[in-house]
N, C-alpha and C positions, 0 to 999 in steps of 0.2 A: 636726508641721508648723509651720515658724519662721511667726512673724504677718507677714502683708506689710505692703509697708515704703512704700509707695504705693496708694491705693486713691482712687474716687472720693467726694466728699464730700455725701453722701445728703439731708444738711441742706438742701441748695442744690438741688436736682433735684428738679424738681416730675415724683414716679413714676409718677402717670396720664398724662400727658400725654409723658413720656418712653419709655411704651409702646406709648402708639397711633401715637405715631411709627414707632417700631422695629416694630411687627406692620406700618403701611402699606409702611416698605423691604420687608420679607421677603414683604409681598403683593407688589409689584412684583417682587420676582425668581421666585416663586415660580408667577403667572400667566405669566408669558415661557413655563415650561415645557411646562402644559398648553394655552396657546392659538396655541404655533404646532406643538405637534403637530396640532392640528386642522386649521389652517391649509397644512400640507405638503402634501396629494394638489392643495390649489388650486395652493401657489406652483410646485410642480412642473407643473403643467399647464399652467400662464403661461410660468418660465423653462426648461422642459426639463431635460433631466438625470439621468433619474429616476438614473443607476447615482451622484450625487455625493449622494443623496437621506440617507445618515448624516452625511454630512459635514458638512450644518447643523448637526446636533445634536454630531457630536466638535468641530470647531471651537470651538464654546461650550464645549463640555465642557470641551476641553484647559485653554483657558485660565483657565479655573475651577477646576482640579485645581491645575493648578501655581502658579497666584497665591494661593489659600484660607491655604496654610500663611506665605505672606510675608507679606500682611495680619496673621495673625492673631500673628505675630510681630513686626509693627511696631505694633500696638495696646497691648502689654503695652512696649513701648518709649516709644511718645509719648502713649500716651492712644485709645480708643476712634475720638473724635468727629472729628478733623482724618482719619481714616485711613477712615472711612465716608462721609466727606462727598466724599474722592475717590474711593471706588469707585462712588457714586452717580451722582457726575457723569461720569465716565468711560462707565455704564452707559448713561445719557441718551444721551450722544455718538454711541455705538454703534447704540442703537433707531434714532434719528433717521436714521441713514445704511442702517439693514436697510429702513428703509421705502422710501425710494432705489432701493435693489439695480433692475438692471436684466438683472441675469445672475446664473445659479446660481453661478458665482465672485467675484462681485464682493460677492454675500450673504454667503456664506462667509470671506470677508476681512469683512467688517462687524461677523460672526457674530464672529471674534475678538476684536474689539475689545470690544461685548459683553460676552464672557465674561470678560477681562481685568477688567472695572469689577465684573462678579456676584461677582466670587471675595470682596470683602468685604463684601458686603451680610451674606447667613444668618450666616456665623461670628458677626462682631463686634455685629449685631444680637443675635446669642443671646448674645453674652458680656456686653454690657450689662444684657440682665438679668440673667445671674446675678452681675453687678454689686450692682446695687442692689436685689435682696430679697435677706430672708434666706436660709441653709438650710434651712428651716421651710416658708418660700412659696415657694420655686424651684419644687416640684414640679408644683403647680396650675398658679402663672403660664404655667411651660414647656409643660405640657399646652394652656396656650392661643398659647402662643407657634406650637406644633406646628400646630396644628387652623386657622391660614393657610393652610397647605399644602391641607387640606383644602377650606378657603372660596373660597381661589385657584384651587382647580379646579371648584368647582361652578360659580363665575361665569365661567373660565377658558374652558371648551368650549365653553358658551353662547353666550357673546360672541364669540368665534373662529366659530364655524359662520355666527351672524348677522350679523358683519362680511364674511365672506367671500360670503356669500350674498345679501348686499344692498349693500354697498359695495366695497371693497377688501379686500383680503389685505394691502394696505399698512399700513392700520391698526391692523395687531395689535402690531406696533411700536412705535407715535405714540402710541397709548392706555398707555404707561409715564411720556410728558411729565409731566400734572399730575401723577401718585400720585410722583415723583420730588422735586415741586418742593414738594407741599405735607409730604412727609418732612423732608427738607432744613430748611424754617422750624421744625419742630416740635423735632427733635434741637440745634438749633443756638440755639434762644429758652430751652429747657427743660431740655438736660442741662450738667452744671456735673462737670468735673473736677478734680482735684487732680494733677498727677500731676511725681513728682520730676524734677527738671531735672538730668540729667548725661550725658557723652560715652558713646558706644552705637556698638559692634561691629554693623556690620548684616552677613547673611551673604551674600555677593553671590554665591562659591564653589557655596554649597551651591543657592543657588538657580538659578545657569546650571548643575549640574549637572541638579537637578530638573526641571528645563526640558527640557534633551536627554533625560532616562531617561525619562519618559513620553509625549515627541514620539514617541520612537523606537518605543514599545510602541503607540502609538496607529497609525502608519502600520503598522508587521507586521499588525498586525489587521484593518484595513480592507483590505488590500490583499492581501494573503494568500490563496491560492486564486482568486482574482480576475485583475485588473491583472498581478501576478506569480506565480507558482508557488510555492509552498512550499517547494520547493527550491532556488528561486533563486537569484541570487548578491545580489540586492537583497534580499529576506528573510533569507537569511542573514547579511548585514550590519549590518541595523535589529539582530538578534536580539542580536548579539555588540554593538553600541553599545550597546543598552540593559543587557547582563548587565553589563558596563564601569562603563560610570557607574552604575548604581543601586548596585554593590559603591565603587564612591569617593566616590558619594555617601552613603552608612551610612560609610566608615571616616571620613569630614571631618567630620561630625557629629557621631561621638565626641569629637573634638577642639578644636570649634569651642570660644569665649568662649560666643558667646549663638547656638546652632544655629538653622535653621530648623526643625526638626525634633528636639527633645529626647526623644531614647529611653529617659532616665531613667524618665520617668513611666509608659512603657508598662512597666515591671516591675510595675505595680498592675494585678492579673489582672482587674478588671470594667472597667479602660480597656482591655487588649489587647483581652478580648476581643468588649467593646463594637464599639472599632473597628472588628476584622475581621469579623463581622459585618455594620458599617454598607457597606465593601465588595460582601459578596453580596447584601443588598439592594439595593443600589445599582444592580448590571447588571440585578437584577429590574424596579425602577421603570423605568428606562428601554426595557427589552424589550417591557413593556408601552404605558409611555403613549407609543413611538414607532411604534409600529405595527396597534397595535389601531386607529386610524382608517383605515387603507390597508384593511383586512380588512374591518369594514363597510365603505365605502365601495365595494372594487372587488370585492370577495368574494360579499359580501350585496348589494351594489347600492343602499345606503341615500343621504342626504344628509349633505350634512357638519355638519349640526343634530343631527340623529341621532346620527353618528360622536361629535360633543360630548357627546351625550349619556350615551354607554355610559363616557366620560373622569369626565365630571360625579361618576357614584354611585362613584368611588373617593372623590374630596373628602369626597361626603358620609359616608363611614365613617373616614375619616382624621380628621375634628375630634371625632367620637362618640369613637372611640376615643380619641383625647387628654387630654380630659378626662376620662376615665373612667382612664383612665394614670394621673395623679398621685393621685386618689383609691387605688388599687389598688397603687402602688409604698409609699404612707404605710402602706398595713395588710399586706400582704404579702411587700414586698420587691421587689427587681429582677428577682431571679432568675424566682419564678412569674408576674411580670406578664410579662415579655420570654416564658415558653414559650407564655402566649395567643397572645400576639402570630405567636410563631412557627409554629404550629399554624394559624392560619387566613392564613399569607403560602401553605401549604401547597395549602389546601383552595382555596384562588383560581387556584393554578400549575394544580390540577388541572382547574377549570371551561375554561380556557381551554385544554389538552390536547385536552380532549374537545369544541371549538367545533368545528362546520362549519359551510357558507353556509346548510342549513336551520333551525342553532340560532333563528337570531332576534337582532337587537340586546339584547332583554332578555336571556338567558344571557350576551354580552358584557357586559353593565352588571352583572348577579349579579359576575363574575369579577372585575371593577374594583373591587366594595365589598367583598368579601372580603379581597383585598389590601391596600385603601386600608384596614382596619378593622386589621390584621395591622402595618401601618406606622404608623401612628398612636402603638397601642400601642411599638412596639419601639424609634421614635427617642427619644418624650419618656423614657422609662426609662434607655437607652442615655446623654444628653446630660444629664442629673438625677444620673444617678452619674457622672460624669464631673468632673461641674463641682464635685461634692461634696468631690471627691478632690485638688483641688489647693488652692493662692493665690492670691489676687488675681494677681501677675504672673507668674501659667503659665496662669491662666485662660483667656487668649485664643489662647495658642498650642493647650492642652488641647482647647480648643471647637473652631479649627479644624484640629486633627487629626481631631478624630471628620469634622468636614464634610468634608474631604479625601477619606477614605478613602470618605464616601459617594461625591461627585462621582468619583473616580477610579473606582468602582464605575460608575457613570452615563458617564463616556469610554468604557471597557472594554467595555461593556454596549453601546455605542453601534457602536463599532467592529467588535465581538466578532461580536453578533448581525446585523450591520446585514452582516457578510462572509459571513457563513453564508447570511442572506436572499439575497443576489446573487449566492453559489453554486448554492445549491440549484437556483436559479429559471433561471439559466442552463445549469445538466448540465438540467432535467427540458425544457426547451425544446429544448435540445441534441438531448434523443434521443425526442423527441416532432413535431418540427418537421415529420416526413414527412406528416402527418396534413392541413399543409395548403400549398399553393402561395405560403404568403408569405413570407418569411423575418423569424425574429422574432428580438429580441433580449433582453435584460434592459429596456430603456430600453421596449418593448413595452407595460410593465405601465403605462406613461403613461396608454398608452388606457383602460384601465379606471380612471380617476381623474375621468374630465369625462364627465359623464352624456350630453354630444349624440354624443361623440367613439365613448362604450361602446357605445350604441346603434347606430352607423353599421357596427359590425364585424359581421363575419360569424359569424353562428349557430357554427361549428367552431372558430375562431380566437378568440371568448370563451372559448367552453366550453374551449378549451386554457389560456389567458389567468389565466382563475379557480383550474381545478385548477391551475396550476404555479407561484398566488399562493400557494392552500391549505396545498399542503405544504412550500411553503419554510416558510409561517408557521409552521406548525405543528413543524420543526425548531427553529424561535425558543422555542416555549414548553416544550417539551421540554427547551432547554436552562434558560428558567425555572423549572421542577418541579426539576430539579437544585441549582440555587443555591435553591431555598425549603428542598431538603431540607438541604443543608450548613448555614445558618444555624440551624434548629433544631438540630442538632447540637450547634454553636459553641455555642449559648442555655444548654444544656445543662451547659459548663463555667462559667459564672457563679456566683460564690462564693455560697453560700445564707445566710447570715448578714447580705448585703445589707440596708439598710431604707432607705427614702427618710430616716426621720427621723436619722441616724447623720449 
């Protein structure tokens, strides 16, 4: 590995304080995710909509998939600090206008914007660190760089349930202002770059290609069996756009000066298969933390404190595990920490299989810390040998490929299962509907999201309502149990010679 040829200048960076930095970014993106999952059975029951009800979540998504890799390729061009400080702000811009939203499409377009600014927050924040520590402390720090995600969501639910339930659902937004603003002072007083000044190939090709190939995969999926047929002539054209550009976009990339997307590096088997990996987790996080509040809430009939609540105990096993990660990658290796990891993403798909409305919220919360315990473990291991494996100026593209492939996991997931939910829920309606005089639809399950509204229904048309939530959901986690199982698989071909300390 040639020594890079630009790096930041460590002398100059005050480390602590250019950490609590970068953990407050990463808390602020990382809270958006679990506190408006919490937050959805409300906004939905304010703006309507229920069938656009993924669409919050793939909107962000997209644009977090498809920005992640151009950030994190314009980082290792200009420098970390100028390329985070507009995604932040960017980010801010977005909250500010979701809090706004006065219609489930006009959140959605907001929701873009949004995710447009998230795409460089996680990357370039994790690449910062593996900036400035060594290879020696990457592991620990990342471990707590990781355990965010977790902290982000214990406070995340909480806060979402009791904003919504004492204030506004607007506020789950507005509450990103300060942690935004006091990020901002802290990377911009504290971190000190160095970095070479010369003319730079940006790839504009590869990334309007990137753009259309997983626009295109995100609408087949949400819309798929739904809106259109599967055989339609509009799914069959998203299908063929996307097989299009994703194959022009791998053959430009080969070609490219400076790629968005360097496939060089994935010929190092614990980056492939880190990666793909961080992909099937990916639809997993999201299967869960978008929908396990709809299920307590309309299922089990709980509040949405509650609902926060069963989100909450994934956090709290996602920083457990973290820190427990880089102790564990230092003596063991990658390989056996990531099959913990991947063994209890396992044993969590299963808890939630096995949910019904009589489990109880506590079963939901067991299934949440199992996962979040399984995640914890497998990212900080995954992004620790990653970082290990390249230079300073692949760093950031390296970091966010792994985040890419998560987030596109998390689109995918969003879409994927979020179409299955609104099939299922629509055939079991379909051919249940005799049962009672009203005519129901998908948009139906609204009712069961506002506790005055659930109430008012009729004893037959809940109890249809519930069962026809139950087992769409339950097709969701079905398909979770699957991607738990594949990723253990994938864990599985992880080189064993791996060591954190290498």
């Amino acid at each position: 590995m040639s020594a890079p040829i630009s790096q930041p200048k460590r002398g100059q960076t005050n480390r602590p304080l250019v950490l609590a930095a970068v953990m407050l970014a990463m808390f602020m993106g990382a809270i958006e995710a679990t506190i408006v999952s919490t937050a959805m059975p409300a906004i939905v029951a304010d703006l309507g909509g229920f069938t656009l009800y993924s669409w919050v979540f793939s909107a962000y998504l997209l644009m977090n998939a498809v920005t992640v890799l151009i950030y994190g390729k314009l980082s290792d061009l200009f420098g970390r600090k100028p390329i985070l400080f507009i995604g932040i702000i960017i980010f801010l811009i977005g909250s500010i206008l979701c809090g706004f939203a006065t219609s489930m499409e006009s959140l959605i377009i907001f929701r873009l914007i949004q995710g447009f600014g998230a795409g460089a927050v996680t990357p370039i924040a994790t690449t910062i660190v593996g900036d400035i520590y060594s290879a020696e402390e990457r592991a620990n720090v990342q471990g707590y760089l990781a355990s965010v995600w977790g902290i982000s969501a214990v406070t995340g639910p909480a806060v979402g349930g009791l904003l919504v339930q004492y204030v506004s659902w607007n506020y789950v937004f507005w509450i990103n202002i300060p942690l935004g603003i006091l990020s901002l002072a802290g990377i911009g007083f504290f971190l000190h770059e160095n970095v070479e000044k010369k003319k730079h190939e940006i790839d504009y090709i590869g990334a309007f290609l990137l753009t259309i190939s997983i626009s295109s995969l995100m609408f087949l999926l949400v819309e798929g069996g739904g809106r259109w047929a599967w055989g339609s002539w509009q799914i069959m054209s998203l299908a063929v756009l996307f097989v299009i550009t994703l194959g022009i976009f791998v053959f430009h990339e080969g070609r490219a000066k400076e790629p968005v997307m360097p496939f060089n590096i994935w010929k190092e088997r614990s980056i492939f298969v880190g990666n793909v990996t961080s992909l099937t987790t990916g639809i997993m996080l999201i299967g869960i933390s978008s929908f396990l509040p709809t299920f307590v809430q309309g299922v089990m009939e709980q509040s949405p404190i509650v609902a926060g609540f069963t989100l909450t105990t994934m956090s709290i096993g996602w920083p457990i595990a973290s820190t427990f990660s880089g102790k564990m990658i230092n003596s063991m290796g990658y390989r056996k920490t990531s099959l913990i990891g991947g063994t209890a993403l396992i044993l969590g798909s299963v808890v939630f299989v096995t949910m019904t409305s009589s489990s109880g919220p506590l079963w939901a919360a067991a299934g949440s810390f199992i996962v979040g315990f399984g995640m914890g473990i497998t990212s900080t291991a995954f992004i620790v040998s990653i970082q290990s494996a390249v230079s300073w100026q692949q760093r950031g593209v390296a970091t966010a490929a792994n985040m890419f492939m998560r987030n596109l996991g998390n689109t995918i997931g969003a879409a994927l299962l979020g179409g299955i939910l609104n099939n299922r829920l629509a055939n079991y309606l379909g051919a249940n509907a005799g049962s009672t005089n009203e005519r129901l639809t998908v948009d139906s399950a609204n009712l069961l999201l506002k506790e005055n509204e659930r109430e008012n229904l009729h004893a037959t048309v809940k109890e249809l309502l519930q069962e026809g939530l139950t087992q769409s959901l339950h097709w969701v986690y079905y398909v979770v149990l699957a991607f738990a199982t594949i990723s253990l698989i994938l864990i599985t071909f992880i080189p064993k010679q791996n060591r954190g300390s290498a």
